[in-house]
C-alpha positions as CSV (number, residue, x, y, z in Angstrom):
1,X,-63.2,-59.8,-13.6
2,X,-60.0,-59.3,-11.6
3,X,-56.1,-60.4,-12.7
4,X,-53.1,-60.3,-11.4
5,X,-49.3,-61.0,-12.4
6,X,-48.0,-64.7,-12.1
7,X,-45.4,-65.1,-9.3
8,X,-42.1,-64.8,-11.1
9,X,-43.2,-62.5,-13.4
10,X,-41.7,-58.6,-13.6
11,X,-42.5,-55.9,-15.8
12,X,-40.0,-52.5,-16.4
13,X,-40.4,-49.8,-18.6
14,X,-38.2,-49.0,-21.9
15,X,-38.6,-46.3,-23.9
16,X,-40.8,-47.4,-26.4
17,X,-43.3,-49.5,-24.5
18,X,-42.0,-52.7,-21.8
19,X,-40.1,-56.0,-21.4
20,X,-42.1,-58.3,-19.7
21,X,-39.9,-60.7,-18.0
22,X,-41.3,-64.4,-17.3
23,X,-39.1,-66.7,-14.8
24,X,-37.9,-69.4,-16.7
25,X,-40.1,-68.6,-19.8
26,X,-38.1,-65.6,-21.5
27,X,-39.3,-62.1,-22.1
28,X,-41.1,-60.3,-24.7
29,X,-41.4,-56.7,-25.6
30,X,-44.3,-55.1,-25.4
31,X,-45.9,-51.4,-27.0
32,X,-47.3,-48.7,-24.9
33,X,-50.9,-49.2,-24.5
34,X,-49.9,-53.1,-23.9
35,X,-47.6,-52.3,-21.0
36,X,-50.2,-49.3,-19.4
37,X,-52.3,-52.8,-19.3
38,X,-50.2,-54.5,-17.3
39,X,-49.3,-51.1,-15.0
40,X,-52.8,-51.6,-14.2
41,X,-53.5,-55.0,-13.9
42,X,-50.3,-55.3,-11.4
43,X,-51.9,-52.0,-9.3
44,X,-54.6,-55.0,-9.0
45,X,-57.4,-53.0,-11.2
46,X,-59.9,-55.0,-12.7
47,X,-60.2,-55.4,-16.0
48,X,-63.7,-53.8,-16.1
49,X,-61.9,-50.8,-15.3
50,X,-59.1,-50.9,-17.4
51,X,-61.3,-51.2,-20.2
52,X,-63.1,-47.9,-19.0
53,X,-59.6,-46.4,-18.5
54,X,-58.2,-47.0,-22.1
55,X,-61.4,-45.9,-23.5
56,X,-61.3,-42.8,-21.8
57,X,-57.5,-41.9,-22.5
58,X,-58.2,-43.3,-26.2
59,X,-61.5,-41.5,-26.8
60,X,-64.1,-44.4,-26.7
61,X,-62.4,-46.1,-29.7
62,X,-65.0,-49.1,-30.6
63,X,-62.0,-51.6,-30.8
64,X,-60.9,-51.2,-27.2
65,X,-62.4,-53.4,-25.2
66,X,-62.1,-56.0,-27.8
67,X,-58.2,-55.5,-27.7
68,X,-57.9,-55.3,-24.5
69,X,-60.0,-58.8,-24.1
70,X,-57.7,-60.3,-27.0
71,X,-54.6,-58.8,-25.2
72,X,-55.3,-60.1,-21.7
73,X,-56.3,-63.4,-23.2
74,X,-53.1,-63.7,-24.8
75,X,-51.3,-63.0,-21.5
76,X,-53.3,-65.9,-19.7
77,X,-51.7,-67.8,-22.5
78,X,-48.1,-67.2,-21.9
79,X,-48.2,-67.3,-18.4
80,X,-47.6,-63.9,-17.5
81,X,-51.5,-63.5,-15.3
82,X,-53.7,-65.7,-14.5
83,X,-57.8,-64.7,-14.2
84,X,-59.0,-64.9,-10.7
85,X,-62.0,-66.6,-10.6
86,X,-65.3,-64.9,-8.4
């Protein structure tokens, strides 16, 4: 499964995680781990691979994936990426 950012959308680094910054929708903060998923998803990584990523840099924790599904879904929701479809 593949995403990428929404046009209008930017991401920048602060010191304690990211702002995400939607055009004409506002911006929201978000942690670490949260903006590392967005890194990747703007270097165009699929998900399938970010999910192997953050398990590997957080030691296979069980929750991972299911975060990271829950996260990205939440994303698709406020407009920030959209899912590409196969």
């Amino acid at each position: 499964m593949k995403a990428k950012l929404r046009k209008g959308v930017r991401i920048r680094p602060e010191a304690f995680g990211g702002v995400v910054q939607i055009k004409d929708g506002g911006a929201f903060q978000v942690d670490p781990i949260g903006f590392d998923i967005i890194s990747q998803i703007k270097e165009g990584i699929e998900i399938d691979h970010i999910i192997k990523n953050m398990k590997e840099k957080y030691e296979d924790s069980p929750k991972v994936e299911e975060d990271i599904h829950k996260f990205t879904q939440k994303l698709v929701e406020e407009g920030v990426i959209e899912i590409e479809k196969e």
